[in-house]
VEXDREN-2710 file (C-alpha; in Angstrom, 1 decimal):
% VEXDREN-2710
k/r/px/py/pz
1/UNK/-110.4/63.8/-103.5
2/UNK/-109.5/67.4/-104.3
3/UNK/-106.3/68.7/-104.5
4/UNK/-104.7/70.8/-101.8
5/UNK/-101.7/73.5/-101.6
6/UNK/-98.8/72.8/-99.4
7/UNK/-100.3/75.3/-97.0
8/UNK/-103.7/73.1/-96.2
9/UNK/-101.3/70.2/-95.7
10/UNK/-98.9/72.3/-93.2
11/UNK/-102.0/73.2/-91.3
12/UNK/-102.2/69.5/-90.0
13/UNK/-100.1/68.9/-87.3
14/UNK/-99.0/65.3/-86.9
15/UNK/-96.5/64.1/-83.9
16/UNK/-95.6/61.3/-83.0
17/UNK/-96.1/59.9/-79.0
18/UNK/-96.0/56.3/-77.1
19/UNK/-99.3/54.6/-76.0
20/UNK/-98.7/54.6/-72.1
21/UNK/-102.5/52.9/-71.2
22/UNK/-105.3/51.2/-73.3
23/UNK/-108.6/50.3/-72.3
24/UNK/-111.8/48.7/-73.1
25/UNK/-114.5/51.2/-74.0
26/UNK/-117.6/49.4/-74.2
27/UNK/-119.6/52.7/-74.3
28/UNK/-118.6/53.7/-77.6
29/UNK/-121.1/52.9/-80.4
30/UNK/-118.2/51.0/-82.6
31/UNK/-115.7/48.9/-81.0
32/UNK/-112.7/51.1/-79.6
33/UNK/-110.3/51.5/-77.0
34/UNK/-109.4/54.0/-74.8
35/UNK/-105.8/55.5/-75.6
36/UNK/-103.6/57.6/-73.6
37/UNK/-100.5/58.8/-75.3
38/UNK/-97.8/60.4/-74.3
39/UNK/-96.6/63.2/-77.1
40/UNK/-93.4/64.6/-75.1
41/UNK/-93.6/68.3/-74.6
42/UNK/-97.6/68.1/-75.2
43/UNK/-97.7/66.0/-72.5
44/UNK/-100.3/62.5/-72.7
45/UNK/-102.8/63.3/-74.4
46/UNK/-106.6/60.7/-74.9
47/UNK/-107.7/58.8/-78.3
48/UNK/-110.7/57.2/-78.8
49/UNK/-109.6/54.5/-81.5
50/UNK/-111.5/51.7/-83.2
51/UNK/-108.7/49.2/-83.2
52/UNK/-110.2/46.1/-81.7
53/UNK/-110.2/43.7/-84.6
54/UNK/-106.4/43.6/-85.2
55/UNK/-105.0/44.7/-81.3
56/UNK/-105.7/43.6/-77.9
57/UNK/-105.0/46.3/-75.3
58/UNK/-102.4/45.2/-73.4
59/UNK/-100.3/44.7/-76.9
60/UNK/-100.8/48.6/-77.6
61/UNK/-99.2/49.9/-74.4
62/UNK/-95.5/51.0/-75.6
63/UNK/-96.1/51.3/-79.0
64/UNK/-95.4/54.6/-80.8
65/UNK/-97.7/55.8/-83.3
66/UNK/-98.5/59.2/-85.3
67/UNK/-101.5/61.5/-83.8
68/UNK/-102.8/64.2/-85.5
69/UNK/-102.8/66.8/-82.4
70/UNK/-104.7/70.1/-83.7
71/UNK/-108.0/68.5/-84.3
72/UNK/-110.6/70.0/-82.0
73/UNK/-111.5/67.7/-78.8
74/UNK/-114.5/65.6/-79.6
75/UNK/-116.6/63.8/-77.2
76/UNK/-116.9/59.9/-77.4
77/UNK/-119.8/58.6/-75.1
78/UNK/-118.6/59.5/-71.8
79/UNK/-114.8/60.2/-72.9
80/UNK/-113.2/63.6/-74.4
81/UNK/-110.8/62.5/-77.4
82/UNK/-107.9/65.0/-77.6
83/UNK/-105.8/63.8/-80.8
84/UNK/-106.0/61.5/-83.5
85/UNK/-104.3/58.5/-83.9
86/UNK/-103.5/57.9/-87.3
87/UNK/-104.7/54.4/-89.0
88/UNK/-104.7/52.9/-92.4
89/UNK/-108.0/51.2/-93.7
90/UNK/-108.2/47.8/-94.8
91/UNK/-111.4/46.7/-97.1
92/UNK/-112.2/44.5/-94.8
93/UNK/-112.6/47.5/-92.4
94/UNK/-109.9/46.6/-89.7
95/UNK/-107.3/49.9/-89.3
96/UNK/-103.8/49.2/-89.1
97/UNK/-102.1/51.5/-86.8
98/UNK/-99.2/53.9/-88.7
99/UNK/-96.2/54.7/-86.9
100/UNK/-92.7/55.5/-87.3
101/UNK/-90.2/52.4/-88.5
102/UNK/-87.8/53.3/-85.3
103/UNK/-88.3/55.2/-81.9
104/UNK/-88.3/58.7/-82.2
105/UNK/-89.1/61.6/-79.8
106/UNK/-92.3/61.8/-78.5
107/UNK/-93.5/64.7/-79.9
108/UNK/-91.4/64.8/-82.8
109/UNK/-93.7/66.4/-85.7
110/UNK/-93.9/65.0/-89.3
111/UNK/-92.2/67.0/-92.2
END
């Protein structure tokens, strides 16, 4: 990859919010669920996220992760995804979600 100026990096805004529901979304053309999070002042926000192999639904519900929140909304099948949540890719192809080692405040941005 090329290398970028501080600048290009602050132009990425990356929060961190709770996962408040998680569902199936069989429409999508990958395997993914449905996220809703809540990012505090931003208020909850959706996430289309290909997390199936490693998490079941109902484990993601409280779980705080890191979202990338400036992106442009981009349509998923029938569902409008608003932020991004952030993942690590294994080789194997499953994504491992990031998120902060203790609860913070939704919302809180990454310095």
């Amino acid at each position: 990859m090329e290398e970028i100026e501080w600048s290009d990096f602050e132009k990425v805004e990356i929060k961190a919010g709770t996962i408040v529901k998680a569902e199936e979304f069989p429409e999508a053309k990958k395997p993914a669920y449905k996220l809703w999070v809540d990012l505090g002042p931003l208020g909850v926000r959706k996430s289309s996220a290909q997390l199936t192999k490693l998490y079941k639904s109902e484990d993601l519900v409280g779980r705080q992760v890191l979202c990338v929140t400036n992106f442009r909304p981009k349509q998923v099948a029938d569902f409008v995804s608003e932020v991004l949540v952030t993942g690590l890719i294994l080789e194997n192809g499953e994504v491992v979600l990031v998120q902060p080692d203790r609860k913070v405040p939704n919302g809180a941005r990454l310095a």
